[in-house]
The first five atom37 places (N, CA, C, CB, O) and aatype in JSON, in Angstrom:
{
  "aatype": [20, 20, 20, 20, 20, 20, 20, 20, 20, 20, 20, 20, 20, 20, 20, 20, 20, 20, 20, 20, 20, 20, 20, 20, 20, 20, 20, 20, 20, 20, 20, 20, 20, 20, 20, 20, 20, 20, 20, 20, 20, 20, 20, 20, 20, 20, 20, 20, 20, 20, 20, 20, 20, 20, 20, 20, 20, 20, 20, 20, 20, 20, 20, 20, 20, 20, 20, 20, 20, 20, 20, 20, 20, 20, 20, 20, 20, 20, 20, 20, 20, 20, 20, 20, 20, 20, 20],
  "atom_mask": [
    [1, 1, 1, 1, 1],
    [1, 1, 1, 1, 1],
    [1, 1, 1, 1, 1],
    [1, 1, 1, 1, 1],
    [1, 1, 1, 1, 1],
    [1, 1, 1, 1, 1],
    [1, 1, 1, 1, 1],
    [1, 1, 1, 1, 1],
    [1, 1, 1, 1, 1],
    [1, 1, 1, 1, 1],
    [1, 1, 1, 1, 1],
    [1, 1, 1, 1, 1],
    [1, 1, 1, 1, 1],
    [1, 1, 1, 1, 1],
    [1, 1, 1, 1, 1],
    [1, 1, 1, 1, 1],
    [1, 1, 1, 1, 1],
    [1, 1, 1, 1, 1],
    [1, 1, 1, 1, 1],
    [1, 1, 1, 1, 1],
    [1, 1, 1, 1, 1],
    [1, 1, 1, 1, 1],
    [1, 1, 1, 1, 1],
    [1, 1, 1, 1, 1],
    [1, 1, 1, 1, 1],
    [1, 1, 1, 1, 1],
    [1, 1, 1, 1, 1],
    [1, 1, 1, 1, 1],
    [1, 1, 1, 1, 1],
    [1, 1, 1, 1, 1],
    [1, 1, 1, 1, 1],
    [1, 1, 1, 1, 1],
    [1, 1, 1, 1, 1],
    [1, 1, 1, 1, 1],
    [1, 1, 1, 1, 1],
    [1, 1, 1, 1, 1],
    [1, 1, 1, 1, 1],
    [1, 1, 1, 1, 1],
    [1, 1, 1, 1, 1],
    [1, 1, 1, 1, 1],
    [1, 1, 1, 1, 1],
    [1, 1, 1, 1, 1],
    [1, 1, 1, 1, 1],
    [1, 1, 1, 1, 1],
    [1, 1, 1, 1, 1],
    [1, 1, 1, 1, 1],
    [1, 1, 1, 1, 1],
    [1, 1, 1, 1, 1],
    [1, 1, 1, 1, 1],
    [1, 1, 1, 1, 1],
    [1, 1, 1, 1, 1],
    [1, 1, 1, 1, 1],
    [1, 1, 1, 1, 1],
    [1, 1, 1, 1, 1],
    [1, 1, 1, 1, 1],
    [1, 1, 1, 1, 1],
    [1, 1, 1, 1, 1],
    [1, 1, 1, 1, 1],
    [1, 1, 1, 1, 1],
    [1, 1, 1, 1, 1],
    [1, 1, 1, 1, 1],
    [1, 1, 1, 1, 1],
    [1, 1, 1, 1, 1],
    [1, 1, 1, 1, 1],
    [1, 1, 1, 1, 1],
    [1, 1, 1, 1, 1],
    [1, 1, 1, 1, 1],
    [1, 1, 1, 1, 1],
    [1, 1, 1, 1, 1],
    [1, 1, 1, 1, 1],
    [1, 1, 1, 1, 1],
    [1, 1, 1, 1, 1],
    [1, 1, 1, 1, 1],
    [1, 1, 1, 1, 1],
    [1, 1, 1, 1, 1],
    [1, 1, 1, 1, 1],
    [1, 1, 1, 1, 1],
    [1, 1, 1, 1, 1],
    [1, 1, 1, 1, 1],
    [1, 1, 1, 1, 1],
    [1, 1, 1, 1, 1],
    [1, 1, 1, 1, 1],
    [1, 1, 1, 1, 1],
    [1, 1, 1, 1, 1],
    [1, 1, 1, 1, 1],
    [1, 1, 1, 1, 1],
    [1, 1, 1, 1, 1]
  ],
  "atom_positions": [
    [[11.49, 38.55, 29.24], [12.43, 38.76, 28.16], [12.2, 37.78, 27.01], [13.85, 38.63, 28.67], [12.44, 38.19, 25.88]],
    [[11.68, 36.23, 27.2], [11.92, 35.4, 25.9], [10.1, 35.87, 25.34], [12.4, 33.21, 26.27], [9.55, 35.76, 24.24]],
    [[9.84, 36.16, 26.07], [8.45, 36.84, 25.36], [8.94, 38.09, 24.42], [7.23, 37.51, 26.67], [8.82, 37.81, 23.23]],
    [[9.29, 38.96, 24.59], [9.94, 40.2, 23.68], [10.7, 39.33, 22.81], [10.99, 41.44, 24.5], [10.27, 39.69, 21.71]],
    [[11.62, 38.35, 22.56], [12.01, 37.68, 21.43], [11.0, 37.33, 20.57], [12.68, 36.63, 21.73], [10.87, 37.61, 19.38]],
    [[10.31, 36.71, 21.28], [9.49, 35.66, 20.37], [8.51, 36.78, 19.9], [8.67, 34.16, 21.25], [8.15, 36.68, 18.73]],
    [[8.06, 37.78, 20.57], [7.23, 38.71, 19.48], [8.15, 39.39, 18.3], [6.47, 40.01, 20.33], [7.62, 39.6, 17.22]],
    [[9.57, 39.74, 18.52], [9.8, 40.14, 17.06], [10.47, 38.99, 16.37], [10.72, 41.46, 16.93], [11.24, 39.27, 15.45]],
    [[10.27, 37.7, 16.69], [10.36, 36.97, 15.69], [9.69, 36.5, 14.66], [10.6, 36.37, 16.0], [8.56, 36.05, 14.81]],
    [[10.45, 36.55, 13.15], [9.24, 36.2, 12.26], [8.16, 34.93, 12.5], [9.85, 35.96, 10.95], [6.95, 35.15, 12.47]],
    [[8.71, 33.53, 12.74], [8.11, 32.49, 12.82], [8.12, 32.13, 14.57], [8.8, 31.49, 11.78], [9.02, 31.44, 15.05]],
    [[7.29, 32.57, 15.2], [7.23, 32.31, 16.29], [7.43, 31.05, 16.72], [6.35, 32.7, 16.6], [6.64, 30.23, 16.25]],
    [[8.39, 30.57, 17.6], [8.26, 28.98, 17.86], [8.62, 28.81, 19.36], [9.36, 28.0, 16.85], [9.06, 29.76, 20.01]],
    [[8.4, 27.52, 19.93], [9.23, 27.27, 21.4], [10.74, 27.1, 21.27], [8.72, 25.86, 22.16], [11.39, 27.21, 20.23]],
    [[11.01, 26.92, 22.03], [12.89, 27.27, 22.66], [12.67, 25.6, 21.8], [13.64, 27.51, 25.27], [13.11, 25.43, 20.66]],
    [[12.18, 24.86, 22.32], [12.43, 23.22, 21.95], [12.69, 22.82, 20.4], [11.03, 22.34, 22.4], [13.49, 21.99, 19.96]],
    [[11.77, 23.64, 19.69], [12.07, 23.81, 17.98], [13.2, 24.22, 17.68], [11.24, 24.76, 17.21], [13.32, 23.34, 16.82]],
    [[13.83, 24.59, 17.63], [15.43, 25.01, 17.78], [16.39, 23.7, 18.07], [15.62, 26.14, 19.18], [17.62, 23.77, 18.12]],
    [[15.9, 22.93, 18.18], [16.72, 21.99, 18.65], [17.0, 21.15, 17.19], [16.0, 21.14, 19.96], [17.9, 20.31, 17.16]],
    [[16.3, 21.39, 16.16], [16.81, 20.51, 14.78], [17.0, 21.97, 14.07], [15.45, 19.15, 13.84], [17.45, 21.88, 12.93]],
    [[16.82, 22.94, 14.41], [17.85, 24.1, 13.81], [19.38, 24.29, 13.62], [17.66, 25.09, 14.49], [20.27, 23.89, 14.37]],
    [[19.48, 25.04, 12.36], [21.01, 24.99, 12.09], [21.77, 23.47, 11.37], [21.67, 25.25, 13.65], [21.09, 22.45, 11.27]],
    [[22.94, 23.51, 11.01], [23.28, 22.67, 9.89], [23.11, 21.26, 10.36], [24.72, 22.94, 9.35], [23.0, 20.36, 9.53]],
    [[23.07, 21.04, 11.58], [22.89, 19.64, 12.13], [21.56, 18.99, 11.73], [22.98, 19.67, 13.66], [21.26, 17.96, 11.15]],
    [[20.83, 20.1, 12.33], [19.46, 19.72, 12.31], [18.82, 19.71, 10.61], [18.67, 20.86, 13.34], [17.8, 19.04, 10.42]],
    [[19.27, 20.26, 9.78], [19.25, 20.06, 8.23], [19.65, 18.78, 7.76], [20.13, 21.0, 7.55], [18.82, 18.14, 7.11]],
    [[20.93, 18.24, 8.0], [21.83, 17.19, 7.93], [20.63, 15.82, 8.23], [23.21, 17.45, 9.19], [20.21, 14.89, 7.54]],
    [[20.42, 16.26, 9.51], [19.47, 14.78, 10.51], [18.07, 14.99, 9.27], [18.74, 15.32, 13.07], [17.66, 14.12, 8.5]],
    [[17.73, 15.91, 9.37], [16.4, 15.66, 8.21], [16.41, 15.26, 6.87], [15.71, 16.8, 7.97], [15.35, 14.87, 6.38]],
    [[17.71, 15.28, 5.98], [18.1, 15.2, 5.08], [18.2, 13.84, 5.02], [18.98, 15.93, 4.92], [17.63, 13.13, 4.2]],
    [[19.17, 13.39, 6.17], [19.58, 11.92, 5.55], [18.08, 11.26, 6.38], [21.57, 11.1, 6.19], [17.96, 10.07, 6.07]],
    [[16.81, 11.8, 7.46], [15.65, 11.11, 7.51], [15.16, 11.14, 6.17], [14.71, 11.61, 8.47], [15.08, 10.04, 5.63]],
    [[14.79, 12.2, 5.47], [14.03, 11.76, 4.45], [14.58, 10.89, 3.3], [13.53, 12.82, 3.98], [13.83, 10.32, 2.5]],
    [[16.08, 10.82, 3.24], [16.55, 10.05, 2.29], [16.75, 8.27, 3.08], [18.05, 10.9, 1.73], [17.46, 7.59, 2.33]],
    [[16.42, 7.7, 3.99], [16.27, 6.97, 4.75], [14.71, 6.34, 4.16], [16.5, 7.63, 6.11], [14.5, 5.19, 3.78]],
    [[13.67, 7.51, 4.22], [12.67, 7.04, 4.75], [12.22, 6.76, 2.93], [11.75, 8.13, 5.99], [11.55, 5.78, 2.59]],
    [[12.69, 7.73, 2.0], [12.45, 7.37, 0.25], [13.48, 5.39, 0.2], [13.78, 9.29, -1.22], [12.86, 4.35, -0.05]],
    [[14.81, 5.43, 0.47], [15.27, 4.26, 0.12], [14.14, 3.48, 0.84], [16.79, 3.98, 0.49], [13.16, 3.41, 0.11]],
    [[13.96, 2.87, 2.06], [13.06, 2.25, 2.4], [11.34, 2.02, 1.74], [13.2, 2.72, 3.44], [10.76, 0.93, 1.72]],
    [[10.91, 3.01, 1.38], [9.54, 2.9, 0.37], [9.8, 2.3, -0.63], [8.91, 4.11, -0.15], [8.96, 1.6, -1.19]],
    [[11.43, 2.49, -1.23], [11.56, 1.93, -2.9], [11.55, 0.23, -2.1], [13.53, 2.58, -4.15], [10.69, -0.6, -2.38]],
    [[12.38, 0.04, -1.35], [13.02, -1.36, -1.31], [11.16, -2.01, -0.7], [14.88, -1.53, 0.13], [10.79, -3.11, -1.1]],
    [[10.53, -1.42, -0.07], [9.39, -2.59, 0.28], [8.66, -2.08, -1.05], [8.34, -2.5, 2.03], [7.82, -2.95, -1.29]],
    [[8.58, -1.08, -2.03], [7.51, -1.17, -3.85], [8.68, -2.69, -4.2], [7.87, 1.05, -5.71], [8.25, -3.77, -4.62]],
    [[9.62, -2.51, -4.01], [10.72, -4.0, -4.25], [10.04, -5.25, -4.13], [11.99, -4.2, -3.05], [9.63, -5.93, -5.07]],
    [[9.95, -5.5, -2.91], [9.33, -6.68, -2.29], [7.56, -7.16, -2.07], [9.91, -6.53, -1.02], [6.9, -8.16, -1.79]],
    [[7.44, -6.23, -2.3], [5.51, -6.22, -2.22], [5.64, -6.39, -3.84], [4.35, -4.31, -1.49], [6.39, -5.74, -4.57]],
    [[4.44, -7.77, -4.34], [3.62, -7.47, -5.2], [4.56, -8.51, -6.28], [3.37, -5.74, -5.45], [4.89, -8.14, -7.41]],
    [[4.88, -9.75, -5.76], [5.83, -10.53, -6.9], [5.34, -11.53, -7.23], [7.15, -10.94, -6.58], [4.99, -12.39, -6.43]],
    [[5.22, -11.63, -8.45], [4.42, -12.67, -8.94], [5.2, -13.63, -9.83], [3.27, -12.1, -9.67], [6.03, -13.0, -10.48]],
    [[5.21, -14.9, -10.08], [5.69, -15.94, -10.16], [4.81, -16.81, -11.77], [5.5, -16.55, -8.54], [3.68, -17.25, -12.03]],
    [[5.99, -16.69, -12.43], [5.42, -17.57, -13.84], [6.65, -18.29, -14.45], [4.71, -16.46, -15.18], [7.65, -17.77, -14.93]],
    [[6.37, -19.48, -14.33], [7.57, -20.65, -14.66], [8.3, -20.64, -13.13], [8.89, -20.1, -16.18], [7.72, -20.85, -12.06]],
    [[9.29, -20.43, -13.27], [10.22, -20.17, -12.02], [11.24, -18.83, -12.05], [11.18, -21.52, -11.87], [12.39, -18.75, -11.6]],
    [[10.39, -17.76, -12.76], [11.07, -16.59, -13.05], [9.8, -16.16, -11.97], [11.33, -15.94, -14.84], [8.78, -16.83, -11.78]],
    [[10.2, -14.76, -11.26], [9.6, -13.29, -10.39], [9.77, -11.85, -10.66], [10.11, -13.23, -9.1], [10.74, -11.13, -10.41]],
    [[8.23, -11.47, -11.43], [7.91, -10.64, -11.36], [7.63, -9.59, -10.82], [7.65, -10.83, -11.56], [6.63, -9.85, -10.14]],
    [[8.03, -7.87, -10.59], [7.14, -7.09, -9.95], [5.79, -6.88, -10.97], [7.92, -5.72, -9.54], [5.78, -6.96, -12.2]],
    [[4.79, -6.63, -10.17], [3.36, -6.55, -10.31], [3.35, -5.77, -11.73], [2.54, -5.75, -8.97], [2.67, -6.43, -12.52]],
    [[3.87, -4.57, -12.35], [3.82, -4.11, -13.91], [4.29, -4.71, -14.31], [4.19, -3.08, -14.48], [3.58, -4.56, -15.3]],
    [[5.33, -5.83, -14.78], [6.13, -7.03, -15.29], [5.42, -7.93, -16.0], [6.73, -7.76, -14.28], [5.37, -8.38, -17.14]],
    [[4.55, -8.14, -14.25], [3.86, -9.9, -14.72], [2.79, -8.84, -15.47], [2.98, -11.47, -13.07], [3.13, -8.53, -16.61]],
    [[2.0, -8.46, -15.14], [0.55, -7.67, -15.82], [1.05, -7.84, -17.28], [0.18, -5.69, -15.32], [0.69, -8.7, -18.07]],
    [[2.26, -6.51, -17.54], [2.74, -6.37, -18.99], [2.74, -8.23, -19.73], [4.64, -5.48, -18.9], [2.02, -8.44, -20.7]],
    [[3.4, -9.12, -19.29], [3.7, -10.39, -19.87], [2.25, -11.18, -19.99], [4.84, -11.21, -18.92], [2.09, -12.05, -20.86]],
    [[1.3, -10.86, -19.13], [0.2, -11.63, -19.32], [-0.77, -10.86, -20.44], [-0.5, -11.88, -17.89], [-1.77, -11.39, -20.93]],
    [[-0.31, -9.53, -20.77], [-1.27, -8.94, -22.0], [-0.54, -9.41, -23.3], [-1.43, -7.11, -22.02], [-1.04, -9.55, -24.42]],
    [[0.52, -9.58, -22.96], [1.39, -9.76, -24.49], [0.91, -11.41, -24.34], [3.62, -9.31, -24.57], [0.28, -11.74, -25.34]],
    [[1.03, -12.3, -23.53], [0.4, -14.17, -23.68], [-0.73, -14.07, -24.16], [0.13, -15.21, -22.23], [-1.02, -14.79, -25.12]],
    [[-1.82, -13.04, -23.55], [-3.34, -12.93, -24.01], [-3.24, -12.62, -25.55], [-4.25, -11.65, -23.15], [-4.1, -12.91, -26.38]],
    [[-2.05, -11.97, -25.8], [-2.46, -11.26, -27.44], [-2.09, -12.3, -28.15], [-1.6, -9.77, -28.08], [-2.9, -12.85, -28.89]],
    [[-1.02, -12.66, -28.04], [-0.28, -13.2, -29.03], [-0.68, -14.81, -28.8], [1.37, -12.77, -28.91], [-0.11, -15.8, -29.26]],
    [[-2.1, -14.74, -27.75], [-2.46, -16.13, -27.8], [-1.33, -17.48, -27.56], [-3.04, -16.2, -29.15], [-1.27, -18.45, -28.31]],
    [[-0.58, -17.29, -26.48], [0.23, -18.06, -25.94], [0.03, -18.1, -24.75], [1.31, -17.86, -26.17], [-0.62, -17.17, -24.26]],
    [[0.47, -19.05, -23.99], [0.93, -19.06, -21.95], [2.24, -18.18, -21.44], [1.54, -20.97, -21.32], [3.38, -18.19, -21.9]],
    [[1.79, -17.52, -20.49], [2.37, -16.72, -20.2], [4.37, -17.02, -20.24], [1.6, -16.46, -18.97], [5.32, -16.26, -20.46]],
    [[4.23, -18.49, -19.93], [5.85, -19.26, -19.77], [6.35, -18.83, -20.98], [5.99, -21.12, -19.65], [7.41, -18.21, -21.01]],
    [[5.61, -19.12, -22.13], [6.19, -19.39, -23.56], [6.27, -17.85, -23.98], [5.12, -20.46, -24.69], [6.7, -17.62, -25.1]],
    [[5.89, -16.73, -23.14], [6.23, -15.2, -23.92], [7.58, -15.08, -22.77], [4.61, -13.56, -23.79], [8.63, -14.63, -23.24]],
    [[7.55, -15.41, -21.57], [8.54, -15.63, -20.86], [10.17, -16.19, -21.18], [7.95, -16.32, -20.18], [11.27, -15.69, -20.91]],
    [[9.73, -17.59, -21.97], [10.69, -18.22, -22.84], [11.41, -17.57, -24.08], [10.07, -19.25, -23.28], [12.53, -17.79, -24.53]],
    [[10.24, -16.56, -24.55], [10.85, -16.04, -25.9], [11.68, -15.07, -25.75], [9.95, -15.56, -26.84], [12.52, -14.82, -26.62]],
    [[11.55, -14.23, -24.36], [11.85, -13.41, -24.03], [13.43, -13.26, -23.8], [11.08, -13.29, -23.24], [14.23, -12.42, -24.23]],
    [[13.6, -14.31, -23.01], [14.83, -14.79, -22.59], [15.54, -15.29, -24.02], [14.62, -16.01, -21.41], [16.5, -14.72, -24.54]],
    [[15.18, -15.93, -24.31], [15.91, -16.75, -25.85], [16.61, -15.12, -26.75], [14.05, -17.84, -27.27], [17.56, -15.07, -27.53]],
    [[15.83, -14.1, -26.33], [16.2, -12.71, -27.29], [17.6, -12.04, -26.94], [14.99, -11.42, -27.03], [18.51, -11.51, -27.56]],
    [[17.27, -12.37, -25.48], [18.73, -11.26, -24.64], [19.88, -11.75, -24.65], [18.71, -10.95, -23.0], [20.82, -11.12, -24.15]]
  ]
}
């Protein structure tokens, strides 16, 4: 008999797949993948901090501040300093 199911079913699967079927099993995947996105942001967070004066950078931050020191022919502190003095 679960053979005659499973042939007129569209997506053939085992009895065991069924088990994250239906609104539960939507729910549990939903808040996994929204689990598993917050967690990727918070370690792009923590990976990659770079340190000029006693201020911390993420990695596009410091890059961006060390092209604007290179241009404007200053140390990175003193585009750092100006920066702050603005806000």
């Amino acid at each position: 008999m679960p053979e005659e199911k499973n042939r007129n079913a569209l997506i053939p699967r085992p009895p065991s797949a069924l088990e994250m079927g239906g609104p539960r099993g939507i729910l549990t995947r939903m808040v996994s993948d929204a689990l598993a996105v917050a967690r990727s942001q918070e370690k792009a967070l923590t990976v990659g901090r770079f340190r000029i004066g006693n201020d911390e950078f993420c990695d596009p931050d410091y890059r961006q501040i060390l092209l604007w020191a290179k241009a404007l022919e200053l140390e990175p502190e003193d585009v750092v300093q100006r920066l702050r003095s603005r806000a």
